[in-house]
N, C-alpha and C positions, 0 to 999 in steps of 0.2 A: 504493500500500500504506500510505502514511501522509500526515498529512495537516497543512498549517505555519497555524500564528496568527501566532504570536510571535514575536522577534529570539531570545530564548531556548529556544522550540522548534524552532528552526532550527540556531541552535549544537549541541544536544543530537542533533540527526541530523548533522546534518556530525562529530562527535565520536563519536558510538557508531558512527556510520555503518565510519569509520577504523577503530577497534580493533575492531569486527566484524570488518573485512576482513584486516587483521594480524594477531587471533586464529584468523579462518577458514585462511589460506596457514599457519599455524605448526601447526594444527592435521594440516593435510594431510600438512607436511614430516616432521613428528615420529612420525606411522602408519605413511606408506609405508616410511620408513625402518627402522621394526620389524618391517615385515612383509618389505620385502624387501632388505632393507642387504647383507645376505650374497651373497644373487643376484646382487645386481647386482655386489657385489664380483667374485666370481667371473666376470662375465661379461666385465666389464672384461679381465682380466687374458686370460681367451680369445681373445676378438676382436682384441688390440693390435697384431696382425701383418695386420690386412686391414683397410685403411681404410676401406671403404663400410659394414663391419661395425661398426669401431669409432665412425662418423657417427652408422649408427644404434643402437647400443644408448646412445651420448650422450640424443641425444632422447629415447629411451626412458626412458630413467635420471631426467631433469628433469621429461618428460610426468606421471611417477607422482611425485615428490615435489614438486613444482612451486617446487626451489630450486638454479638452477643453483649458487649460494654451496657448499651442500650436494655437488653432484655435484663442482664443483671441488679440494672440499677433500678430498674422498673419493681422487679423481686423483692430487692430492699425496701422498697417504702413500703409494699403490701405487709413484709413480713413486720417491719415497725411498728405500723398500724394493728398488726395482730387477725391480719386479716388471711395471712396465708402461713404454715409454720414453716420454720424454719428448716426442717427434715425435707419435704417437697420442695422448698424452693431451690434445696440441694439438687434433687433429683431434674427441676426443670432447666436449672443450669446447665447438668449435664447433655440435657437435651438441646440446649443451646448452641453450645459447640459443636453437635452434630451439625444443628441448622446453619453454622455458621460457614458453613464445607459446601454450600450448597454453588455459591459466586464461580469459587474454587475448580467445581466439578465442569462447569460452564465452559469457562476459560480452556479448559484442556480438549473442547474440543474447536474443529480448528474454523470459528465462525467470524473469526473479525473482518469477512468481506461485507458480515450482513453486517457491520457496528454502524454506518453512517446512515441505512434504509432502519435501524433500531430507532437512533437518536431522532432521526427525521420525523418519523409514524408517532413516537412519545412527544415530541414538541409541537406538531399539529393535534394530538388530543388535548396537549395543557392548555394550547392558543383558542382551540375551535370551540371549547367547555367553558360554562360556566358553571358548572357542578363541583365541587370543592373536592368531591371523593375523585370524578374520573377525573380533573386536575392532576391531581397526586397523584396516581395513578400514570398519568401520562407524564409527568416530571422525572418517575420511576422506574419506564419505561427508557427515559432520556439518558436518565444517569448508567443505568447498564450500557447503552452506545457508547456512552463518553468512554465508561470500563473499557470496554473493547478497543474504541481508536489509541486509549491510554496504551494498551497491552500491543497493539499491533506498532505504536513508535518505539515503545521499550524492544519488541522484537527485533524491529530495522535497525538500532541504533546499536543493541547488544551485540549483532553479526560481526562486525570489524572487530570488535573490544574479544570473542569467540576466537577470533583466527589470531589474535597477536601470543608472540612466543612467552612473552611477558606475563600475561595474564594466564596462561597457561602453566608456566611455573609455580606461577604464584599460588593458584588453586591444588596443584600436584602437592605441594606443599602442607598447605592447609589441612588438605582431604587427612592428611595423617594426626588431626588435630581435630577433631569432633566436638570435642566440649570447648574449643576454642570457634570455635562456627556457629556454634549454639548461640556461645552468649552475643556472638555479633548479632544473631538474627535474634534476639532478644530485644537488642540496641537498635536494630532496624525497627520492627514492632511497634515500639517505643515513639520511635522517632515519626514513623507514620499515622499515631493513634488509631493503626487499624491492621487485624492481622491481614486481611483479605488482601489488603495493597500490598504489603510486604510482600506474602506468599504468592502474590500474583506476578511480584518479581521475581522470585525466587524459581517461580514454574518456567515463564519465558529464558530469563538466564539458562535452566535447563535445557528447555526444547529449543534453544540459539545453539548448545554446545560449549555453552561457555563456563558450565558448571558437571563436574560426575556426580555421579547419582549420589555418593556417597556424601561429597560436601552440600547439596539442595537438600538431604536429608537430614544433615544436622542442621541448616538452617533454617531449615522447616520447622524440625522440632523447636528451636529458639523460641522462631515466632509465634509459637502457638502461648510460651511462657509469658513471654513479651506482651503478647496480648490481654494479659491479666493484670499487668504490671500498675497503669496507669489506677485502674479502678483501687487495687490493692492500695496505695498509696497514700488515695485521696482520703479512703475509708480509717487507714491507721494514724491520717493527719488530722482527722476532722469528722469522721463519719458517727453513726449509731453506733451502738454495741453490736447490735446483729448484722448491722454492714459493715463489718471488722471481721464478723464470723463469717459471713456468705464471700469475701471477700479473699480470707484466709482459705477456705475450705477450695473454694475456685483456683488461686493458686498453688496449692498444696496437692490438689490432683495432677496438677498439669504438669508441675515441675517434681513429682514421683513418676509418675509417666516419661515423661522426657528423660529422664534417667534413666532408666529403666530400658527405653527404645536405645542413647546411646552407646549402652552396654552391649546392646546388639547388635549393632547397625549394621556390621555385614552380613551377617545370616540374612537380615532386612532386604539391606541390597539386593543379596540373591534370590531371593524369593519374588520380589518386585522385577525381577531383570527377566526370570525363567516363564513372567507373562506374557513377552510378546505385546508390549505396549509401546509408545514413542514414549520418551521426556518427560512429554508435558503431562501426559497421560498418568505415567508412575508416580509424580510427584502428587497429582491430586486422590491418587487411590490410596498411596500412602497417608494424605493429608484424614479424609475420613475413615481410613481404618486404626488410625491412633486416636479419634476423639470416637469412634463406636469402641475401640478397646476399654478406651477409660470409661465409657458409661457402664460396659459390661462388668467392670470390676467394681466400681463405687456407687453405683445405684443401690444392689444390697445393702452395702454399708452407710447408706444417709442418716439412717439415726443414731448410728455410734459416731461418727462424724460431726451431729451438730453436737452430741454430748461432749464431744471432745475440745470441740473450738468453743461452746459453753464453760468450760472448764478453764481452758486456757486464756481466756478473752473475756472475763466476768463483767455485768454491769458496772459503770462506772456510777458510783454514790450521788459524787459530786452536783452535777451538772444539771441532774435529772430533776431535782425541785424545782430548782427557779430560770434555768436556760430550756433555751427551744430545744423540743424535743423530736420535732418531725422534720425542721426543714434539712433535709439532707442534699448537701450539692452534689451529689452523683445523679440527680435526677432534674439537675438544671435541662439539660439537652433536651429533657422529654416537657414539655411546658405543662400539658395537659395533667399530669402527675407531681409535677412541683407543685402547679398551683391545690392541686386538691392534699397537700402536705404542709402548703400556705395557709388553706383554709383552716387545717387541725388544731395551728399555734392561733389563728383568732378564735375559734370556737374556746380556746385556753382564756385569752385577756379576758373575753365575755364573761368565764368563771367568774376569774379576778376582780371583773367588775362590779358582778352581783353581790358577791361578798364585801366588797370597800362599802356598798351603799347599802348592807343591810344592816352592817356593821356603825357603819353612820349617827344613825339618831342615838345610837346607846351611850355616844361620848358627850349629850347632853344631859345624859343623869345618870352619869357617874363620873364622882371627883378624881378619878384615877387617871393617871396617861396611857393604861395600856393599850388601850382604844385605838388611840393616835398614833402609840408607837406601831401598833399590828398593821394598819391601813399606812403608812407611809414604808413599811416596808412593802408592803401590794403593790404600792404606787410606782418604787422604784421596780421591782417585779415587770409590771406593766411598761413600764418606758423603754427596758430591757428587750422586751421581747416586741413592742412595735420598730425599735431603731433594728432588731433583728429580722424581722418579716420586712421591713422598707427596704434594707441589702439583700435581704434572698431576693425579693420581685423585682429588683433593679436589675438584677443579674441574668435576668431571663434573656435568650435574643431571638430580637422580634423579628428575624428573619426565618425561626423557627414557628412564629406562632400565628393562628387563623384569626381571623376579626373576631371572632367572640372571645378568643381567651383572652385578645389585645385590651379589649374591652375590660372584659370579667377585672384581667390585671389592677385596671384604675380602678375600680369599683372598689377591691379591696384595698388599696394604698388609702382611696377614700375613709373605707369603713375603720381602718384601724388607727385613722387619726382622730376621730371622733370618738372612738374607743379611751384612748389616749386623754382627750381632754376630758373625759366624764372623769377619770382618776384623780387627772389634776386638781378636778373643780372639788370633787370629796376630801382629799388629802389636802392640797392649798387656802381652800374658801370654809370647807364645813369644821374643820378640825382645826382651823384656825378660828375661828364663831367658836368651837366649843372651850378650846384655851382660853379665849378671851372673856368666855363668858365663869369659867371655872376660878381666873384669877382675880375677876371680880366678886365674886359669890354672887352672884344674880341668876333671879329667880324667875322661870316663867307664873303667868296668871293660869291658876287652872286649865280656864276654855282656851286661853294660849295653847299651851303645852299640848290639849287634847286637838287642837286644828292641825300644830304642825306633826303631831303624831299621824293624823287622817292623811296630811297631805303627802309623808314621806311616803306610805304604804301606800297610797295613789301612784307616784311618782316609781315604785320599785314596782309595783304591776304593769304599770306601764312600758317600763325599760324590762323586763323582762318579757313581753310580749313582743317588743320589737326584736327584741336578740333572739327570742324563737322564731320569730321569720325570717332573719339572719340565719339559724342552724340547719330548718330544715328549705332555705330559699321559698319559700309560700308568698306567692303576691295578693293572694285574702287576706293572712293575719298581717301584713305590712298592711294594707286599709284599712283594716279595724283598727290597728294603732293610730292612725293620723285621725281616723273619726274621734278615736277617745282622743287621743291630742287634743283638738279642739275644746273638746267637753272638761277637759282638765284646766285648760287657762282660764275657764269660766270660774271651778274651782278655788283656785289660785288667788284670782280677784275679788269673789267671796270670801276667803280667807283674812285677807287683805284689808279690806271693808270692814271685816268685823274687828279686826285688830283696832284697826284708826276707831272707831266706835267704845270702844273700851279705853283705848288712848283718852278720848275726847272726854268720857267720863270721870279721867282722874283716879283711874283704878292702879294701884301705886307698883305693882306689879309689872304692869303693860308698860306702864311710863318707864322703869329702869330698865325694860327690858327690849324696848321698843327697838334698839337699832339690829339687834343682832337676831329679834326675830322676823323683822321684814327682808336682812341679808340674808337669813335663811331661807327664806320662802324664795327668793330672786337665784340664789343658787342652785334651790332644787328646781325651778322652772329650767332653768340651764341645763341640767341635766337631760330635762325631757326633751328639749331644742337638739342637744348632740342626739337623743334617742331618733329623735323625729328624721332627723338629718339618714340616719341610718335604715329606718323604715324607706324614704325613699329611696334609695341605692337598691334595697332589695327591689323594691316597684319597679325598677326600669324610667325612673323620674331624671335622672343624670346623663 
């Protein structure tokens, strides 16, 4: 398909060749994923209780996004959430790496004449659609072209670099050096964030000649370690506890495995060589009969496995009170999955919140600080974990996400500053009203004390009705709360009204107490204003 002069037409295919092929699998990942993230969500979380099920919807799951990183990290959340255990998410991993062989298998046969009528047919479905599935779909379609023309300049480009005496040496050399090829294609892996590009080179390099079986073998197996590499990493620098275990356990197969194959590798050789296949061919059969090998040996073993990185890898104490506990950055890539692990830490503040304000009116009758103390530790709690939900959805990229999640996104950066300011307004304005009022010894009037009692328990039904349309998104109980809205500032003003009435009568109570109980009546209206604010966001009012 193309055709070398130069040292510098040769660089320019082995270079575009690359980022063809890393553009083409990103291309892939980033469709499937929009087209069927939810799916597969869902299918995970079915199957988790039947292991041959949960094998294969793994393979399934990678086959169509062709990122087991992707499938893994997707696992983690479910398994965080407590939604899928831990032991199956073992096993659907394993079925990942199967799926993941699928790109692999592709490549070895010899189809890159069809790669530009691939790319063509995929970019007249994304153009000629406005359906967001066949879209993706045809972008998916696109990005396997790209794969192929990727794979066919890495092919033209490798022939010369194939025929030099040089590079021949060099690999004669090597070939006697397997665990030293390993960890290159480890570092390749690595360097590519994806095995499929690597081993897509590593296959061409093959079927150019520019590699023996035996050195594509070890760097084969590298890459398959390599490919864990990244995720392992993120998870031992920052992740869950059980994304530390899915993470370890993922790499712990792979790199027993790898060992194990380079112990062998010429018996390997020869068995691959006594098929009667080409190159390219060898290297992909090789490629999934060492990730079917490892399913067949560690599928049994997923529940002594998770007891064991259980074991080794124990909840951490610390964190788990007062930091976030779901948003996990290995599931930035997947939007649709962040965001519903963005949603879990505000369904959290919401606690936080109900508590500061039920906790509220108590620190006006009682002379103690612990009131105060307990709700401003909430407070900082709550400020903690919105400045943490604003960096996680900052981080998302919107090159990966559809109008509605872009959307959904504001929505919540919305909801969680109004979150935010209910905390303030209880820990800064009510707890300051009840200091002030505790250092003075000032006393509410009976029918005082009994309104602003009515109105907080107004104001906490309230804001609790709206954060239930917040939990379960209901755009009914978001209207019923604006109607009571309404009906509450009626309240409020009555409240209001009768205080001044009492005032005006000289009743000695209302008079010393007058400031700090119409501040409180104006701060708990505030709160219902942030609740209100929040009703609408769920309504679709923003």
């Amino acid at each position: 398909m193309f055709d070398t002069a130069t040292p510098t037409t040769i660089l320019g295919l082995l270079v575009g060749g690359v980022l063809l092929l890393l553009y083409g699998v990103r291309l892939i990942t980033d469709s499937m994923q929009r087209a069927a993230g939810v799916r597969l969500r869902r299918a995970f979380m079915a199957l988790a209780q039947r292991p041959l099920a949960a094998f294969g919807v793994g393979v399934l799951a990678t086959a169509m996004t062709q990122s087991s990183s992707a499938t893994s990290s997707l696992l983690v959340s479910l398994v965080s959430a407590q939604l899928v255990p831990l032991s199956a998410a073992v096993v659907m991993v394993l079925g990942a790496n199967v799926g993941s062989t699928l790109v692999v298998q592709l490549l070895a046969f010899h189809i890159t004449n069809y790669a530009v009528a691939l790319a063509g047919g995929g970019a007249a479905v994304a153009m000629a659609t406005r359906r967001t599935a066949l879209r993706d779909i045809g972008q998916a379609l696109f990005g396997f072209g790209l794969i192929f023309l990727g794979l066919a300049a890495l092919q033209t480009g490798s022939t010369p670099i194939a025929a030099s005496y040089v590079t021949a040496e060099m690999l004669r050399t090597l070939s006697g050096a397997p665990f030293v090829l390993a960890l290159l294609g480890v570092i390749l892996a690595m360097a590519f964030a994806s095995s499929a590009a690597a081993i897509g080179l590593v296959l061409v390099l093959a079927a150019s000649g520019a590699l023996p079986l035996v050195a594509a073998l070890a760097l084969l197996l590298g890459a398959n370690v390599g490919s864990t590499m990244a995720s392992l990493l993120t998870a031992m620098s920052g992740g869950t506890a059980v994304g530390r275990r899915l993470a370890l356990i993922h790499t712990g197969t792979k790199l027993a495995g790898a060992v194990i194959a380079l112990v062998a590798l010429t018996p390997i050789a020869v068995l691959l060589s006594s098929m009667r296949l080409d190159a390219a061919a060898q290297v992909a059969v090789a490629h999934l009969g060492f990730n079917l090998a490892l399913a067949a040996i560690f599928v049994p073993l997923a529940t002594p496995l998770s007891r064991l990185a259980g074991a080794l890898l124990p909840d951490r104490a610390t964190s788990i009170a007062t930091g976030p506990r779901y948003l996990d950055p290995e599931v930035l890539s997947m939007p649709a999955v962040a965001l519903g692990q963005a949603t879990r830490e505000i369904l959290r503040m919401t606690d936080i919140v109900t508590e500061m304000l039920n906790l509220s009116i108590h620190a006006f009758e009682n002379s103690g600080a612990a009131i105060p103390t307990r709700i401003g530790a909430l407070d900082d709690q709550l400020d903690d974990l919105e400045a943490a939900i604003k960096r996680y959805l900052t981080q998302l990229d919107e090159d990966r996400m559809t109008q509605e999640q872009a959307r959904r996104e504001i929505v919540m950066l919305y909801i969680i500053t109004d979150l935010e300011a209910i905390g303030d307004i209880i820990d800064k304005q009510l707890m300051r009203l009840a200091r002030r009022k505790r250092r003075g010894q000032i006393v509410f009037s009976d029918e005082g004390w009994s309104d602003l009692v009515i109105y907080h328990g107004e104001v906490t039904a309230g804001l609790q009705q709206a954060l239930a349309a917040l939990a379960v998104q209901d755009t009914t109980i978001a209207a019923e709360f604006l109607v009571r809205k309404a009906r509450l500032n009626q309240v409020k003003r009555d409240f209001h009204l009768r205080h001044l009435r009492r005032l005006h009568s000289g009743l000695p109570p209302s008079v010393e107490s007058s400031g700090i109980h119409l501040d409180l009546l104006n701060a708990m209206s505030r709160v219902l204003s942030h609740a209100s604010n929040i009703a609408h966001a769920v309504h679709g009012d923003l």
